[in-house]
C-alpha positions as CSV (number, residue, x, y, z in Angstrom):
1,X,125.1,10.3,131.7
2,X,123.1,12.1,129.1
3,X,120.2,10.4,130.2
4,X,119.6,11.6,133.9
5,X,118.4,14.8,132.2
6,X,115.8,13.3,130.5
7,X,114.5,11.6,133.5
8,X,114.6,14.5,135.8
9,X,112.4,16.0,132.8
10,X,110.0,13.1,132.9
11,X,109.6,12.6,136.4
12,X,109.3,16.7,136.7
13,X,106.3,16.2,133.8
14,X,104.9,13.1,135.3
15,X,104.4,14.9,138.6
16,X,102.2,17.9,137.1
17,X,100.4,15.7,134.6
18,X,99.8,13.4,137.7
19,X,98.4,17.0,139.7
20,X,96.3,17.6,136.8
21,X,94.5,14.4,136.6
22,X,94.3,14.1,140.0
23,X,92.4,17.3,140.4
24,X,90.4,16.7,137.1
25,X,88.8,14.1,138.8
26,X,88.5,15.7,142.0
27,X,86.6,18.3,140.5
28,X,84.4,16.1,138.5
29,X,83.4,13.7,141.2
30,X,81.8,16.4,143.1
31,X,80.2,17.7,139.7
32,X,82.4,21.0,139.6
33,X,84.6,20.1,136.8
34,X,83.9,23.8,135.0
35,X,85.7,25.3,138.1
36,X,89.0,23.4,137.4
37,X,91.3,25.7,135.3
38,X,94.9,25.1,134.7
39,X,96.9,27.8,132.9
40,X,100.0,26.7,131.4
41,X,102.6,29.2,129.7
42,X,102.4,28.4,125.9
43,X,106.4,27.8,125.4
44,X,109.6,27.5,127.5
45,X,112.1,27.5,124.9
46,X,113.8,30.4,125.9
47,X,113.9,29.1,129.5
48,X,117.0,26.9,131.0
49,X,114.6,24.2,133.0
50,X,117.3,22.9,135.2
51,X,116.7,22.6,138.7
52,X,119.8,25.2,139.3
53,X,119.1,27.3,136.4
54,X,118.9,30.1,138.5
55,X,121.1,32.8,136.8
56,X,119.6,36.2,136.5
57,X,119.0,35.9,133.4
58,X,117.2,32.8,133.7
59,X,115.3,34.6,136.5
60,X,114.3,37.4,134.1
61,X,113.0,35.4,131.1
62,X,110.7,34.0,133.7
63,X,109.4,36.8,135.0
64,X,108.9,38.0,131.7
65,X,107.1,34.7,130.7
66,X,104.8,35.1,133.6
67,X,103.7,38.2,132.7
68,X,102.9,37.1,129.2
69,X,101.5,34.3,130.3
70,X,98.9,36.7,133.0
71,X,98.2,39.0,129.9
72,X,97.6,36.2,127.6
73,X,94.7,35.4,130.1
74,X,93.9,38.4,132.1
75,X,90.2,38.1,131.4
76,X,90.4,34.5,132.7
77,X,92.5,35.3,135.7
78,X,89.7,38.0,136.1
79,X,86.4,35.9,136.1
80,X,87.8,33.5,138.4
81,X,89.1,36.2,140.6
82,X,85.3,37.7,140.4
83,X,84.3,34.0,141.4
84,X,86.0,33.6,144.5
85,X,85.4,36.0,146.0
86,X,82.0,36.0,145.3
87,X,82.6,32.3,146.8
88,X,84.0,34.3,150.0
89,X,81.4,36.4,150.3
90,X,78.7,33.4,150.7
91,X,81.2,31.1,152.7
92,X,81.0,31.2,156.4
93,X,84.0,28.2,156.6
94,X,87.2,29.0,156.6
95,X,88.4,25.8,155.5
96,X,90.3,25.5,152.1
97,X,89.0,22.8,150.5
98,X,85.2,24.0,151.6
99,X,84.6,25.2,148.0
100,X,84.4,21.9,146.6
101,X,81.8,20.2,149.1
102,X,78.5,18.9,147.0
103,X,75.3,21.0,147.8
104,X,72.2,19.4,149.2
C-alpha cells in the first residue's frame, strides 16, 4: 500500500496546479493577467505533508515556514496590499469578484 501516498500527493498537487491554471486564465481573459500572483513557499522538506500531520511540531515548522515565506516577499505582499485597497477606495460594489470585471 505504498502507493496510496503517492496518489494522495498527486491528487493534492493536481488540485492547486488545476487552481492555478484555472485562475491564470481567468485573469488573462479579462486582460488582468499582471494582477494574478501566486506565492508559493520555496521548500517543504522539513514539513510532514500528511493530511494528519498535525503534531506540534509539525504545526511549528509551518508557522515558521510562513513567516519565511511572508519575509521572503514582504515588498510583494506590500504592493498588492497598497493595490487593493486602493482598489477599495474606487469600488462602490461590494461584490468579491467585482475586481475582475473588464472596463468600458
Amino acid at each position: 500500500m505504498a502507493i496510496v501516498p503517492a496518489l494522495i500527493d498527486i491528487m493534492m498537487s493536481g488540485v492547486a496546479e488545476t487552481s492555478d491554471f484555472f485562475l491564470q486564465q481567468l485573469f488573462h481573459s479579462v486582460g488582468k493577467e499582471k494582477n494574478y500572483v501566486r506565492i508559493e513557499p520555496g521548500s517543504l522538506e522539513s514539513i510532514k505533508e500528511g493530511l494528519d500531520a498535525a503534531s506540534p511540531a509539525n504545526i511549528e515548522k509551518l508557522v515558521a515556514l510562513g513567516d519565511k515565506t511572508v519575509s521572503e516577499n514582504e515588498h510583494l505582499l506590500n504592493q498588492i496590499a497598497k493595490f487593493l485597497v486602493e482598489e477599495q477606495k474606487k469600488s462602490t460594489s461590494k461584490m468579491p469578484w467585482d475586481f475582475i470585471k473588464v472596463a468600458r
